[in-house]
TORSEKOL-924959 format. One record per residue (C-alpha): residue number from 1; x, y, z; chain; residue in one letter. Coordinates in nm, 2 decimals. Example, Ala and Ser with C-alpha at 12.3 -4.5 7.8 and 13.67 -1.06 7.14 Angstrom:
% TORSEKOL-924959
NODE	nr	east	north	up	kette	rest
NODE	1	1.23	-0.45	0.78	A	a
NODE	2	1.37	-0.11	0.71	A	s
% end
This chain:
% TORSEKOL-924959
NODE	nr	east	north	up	kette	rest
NODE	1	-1.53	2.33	0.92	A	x
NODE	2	-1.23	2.15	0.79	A	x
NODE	3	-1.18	1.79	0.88	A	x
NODE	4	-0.88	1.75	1.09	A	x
NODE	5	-0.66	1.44	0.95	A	x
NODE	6	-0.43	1.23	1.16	A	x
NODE	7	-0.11	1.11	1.04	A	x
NODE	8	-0.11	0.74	0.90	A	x
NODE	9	0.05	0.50	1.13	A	x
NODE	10	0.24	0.22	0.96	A	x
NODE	11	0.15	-0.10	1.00	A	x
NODE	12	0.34	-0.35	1.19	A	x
NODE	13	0.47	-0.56	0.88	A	x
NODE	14	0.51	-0.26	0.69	A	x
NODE	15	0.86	-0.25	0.77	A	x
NODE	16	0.91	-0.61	0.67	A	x
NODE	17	0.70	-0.61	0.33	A	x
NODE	18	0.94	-0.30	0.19	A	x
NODE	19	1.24	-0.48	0.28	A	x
NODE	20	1.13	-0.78	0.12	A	x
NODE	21	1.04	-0.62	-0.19	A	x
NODE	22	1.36	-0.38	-0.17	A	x
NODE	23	1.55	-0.71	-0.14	A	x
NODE	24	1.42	-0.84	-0.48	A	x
NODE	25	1.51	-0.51	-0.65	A	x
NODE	26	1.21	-0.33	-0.65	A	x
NODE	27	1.21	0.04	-0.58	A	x
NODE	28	1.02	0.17	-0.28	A	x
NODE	29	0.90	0.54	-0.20	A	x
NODE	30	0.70	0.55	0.16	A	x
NODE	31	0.44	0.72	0.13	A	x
NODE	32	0.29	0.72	0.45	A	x
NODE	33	0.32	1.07	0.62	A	x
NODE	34	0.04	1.22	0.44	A	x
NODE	35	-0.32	1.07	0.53	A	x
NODE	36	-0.50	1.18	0.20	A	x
NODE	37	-0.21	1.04	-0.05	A	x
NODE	38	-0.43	0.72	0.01	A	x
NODE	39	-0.14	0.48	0.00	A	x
NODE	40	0.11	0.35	0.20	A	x
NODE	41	0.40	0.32	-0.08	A	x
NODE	42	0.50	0.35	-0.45	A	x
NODE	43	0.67	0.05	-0.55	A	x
NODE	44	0.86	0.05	-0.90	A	x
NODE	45	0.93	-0.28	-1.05	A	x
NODE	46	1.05	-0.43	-1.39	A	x
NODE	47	0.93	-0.11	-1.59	A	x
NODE	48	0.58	-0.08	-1.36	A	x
NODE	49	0.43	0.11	-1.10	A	x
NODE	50	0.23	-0.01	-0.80	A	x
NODE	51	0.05	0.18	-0.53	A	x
NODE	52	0.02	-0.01	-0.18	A	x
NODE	53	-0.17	0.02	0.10	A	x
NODE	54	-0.05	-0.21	0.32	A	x
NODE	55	-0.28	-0.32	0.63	A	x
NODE	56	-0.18	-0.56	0.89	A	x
NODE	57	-0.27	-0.96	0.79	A	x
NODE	58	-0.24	-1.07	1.17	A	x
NODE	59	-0.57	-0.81	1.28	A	x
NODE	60	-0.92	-0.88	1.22	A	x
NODE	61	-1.08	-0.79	0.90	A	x
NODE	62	-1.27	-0.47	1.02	A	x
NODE	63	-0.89	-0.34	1.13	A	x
NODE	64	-0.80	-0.35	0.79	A	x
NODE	65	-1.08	-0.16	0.65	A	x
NODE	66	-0.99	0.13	0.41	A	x
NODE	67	-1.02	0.45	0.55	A	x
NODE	68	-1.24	0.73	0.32	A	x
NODE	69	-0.94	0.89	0.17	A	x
NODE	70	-0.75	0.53	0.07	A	x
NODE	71	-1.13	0.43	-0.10	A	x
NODE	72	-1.12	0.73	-0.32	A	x
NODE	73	-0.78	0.70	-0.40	A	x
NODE	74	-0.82	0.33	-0.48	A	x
NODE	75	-1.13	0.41	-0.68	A	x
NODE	76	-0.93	0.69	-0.91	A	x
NODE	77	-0.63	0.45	-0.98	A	x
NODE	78	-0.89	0.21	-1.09	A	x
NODE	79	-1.05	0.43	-1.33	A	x
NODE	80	-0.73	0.53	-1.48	A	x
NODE	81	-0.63	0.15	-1.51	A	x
NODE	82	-0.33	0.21	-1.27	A	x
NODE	83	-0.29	-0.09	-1.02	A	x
NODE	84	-0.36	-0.05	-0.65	A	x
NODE	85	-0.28	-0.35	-0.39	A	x
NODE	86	-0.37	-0.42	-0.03	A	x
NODE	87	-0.13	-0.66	0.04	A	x
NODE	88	-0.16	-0.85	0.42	A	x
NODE	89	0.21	-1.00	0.42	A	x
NODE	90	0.55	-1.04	0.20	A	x
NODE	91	0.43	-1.32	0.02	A	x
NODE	92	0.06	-1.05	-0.11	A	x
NODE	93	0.31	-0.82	-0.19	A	x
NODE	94	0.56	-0.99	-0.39	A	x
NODE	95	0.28	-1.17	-0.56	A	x
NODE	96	0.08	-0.83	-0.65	A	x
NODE	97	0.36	-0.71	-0.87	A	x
NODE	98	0.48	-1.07	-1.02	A	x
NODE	99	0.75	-1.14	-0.82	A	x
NODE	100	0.59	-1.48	-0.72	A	x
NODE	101	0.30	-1.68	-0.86	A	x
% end
């Protein structure tokens, strides 16, 4: 039998962390309707791509676990050398594609 998949929710300071990066320039495509893309959003910025999957900083560590389909999608942009962030707030995100040290 087929498993049946949700659809993603977005996390509460989704909405905030693509702003902010929007803000610096960086291009944002949501990704988030589709629970076995594995990331939340595609974020273009000075000449790179980034995949996100953005979980929420403010809940407790086991709320931010990956689910299956985000692990094997993080595990195949890692073994084509492609990066893949979990950032917890603005500051995570900026800082995973060198916006900030």
């Amino acid at each position: 039998m087929a498993r049946i998949r949700k659809k993603n929710r977005i996390d509460a300071n989704q909405p905030e962390i693509v702003d902010a990066l929007r803000e610096i320039g960086a291009m944002v495509i949501s990704m988030t309707g589709d629970p076995t893309i594995g990331f939340d959003i595609l974020v273009g910025f000075r000449g790179k791509l980034f995949a996100m999957e953005i979980k929420d900083g403010s809940k407790p560590p086991s709320k931010r676990q990956l689910t299956d389909d985000e692990k094997i999608r993080r595990l195949e942009f890692e073994a084509v050398d492609c990066d893949y962030f979990i950032p917890l707030s603005v500051d995570d995100a900026l800082r995973a594609i060198g916006a900030i040290k």
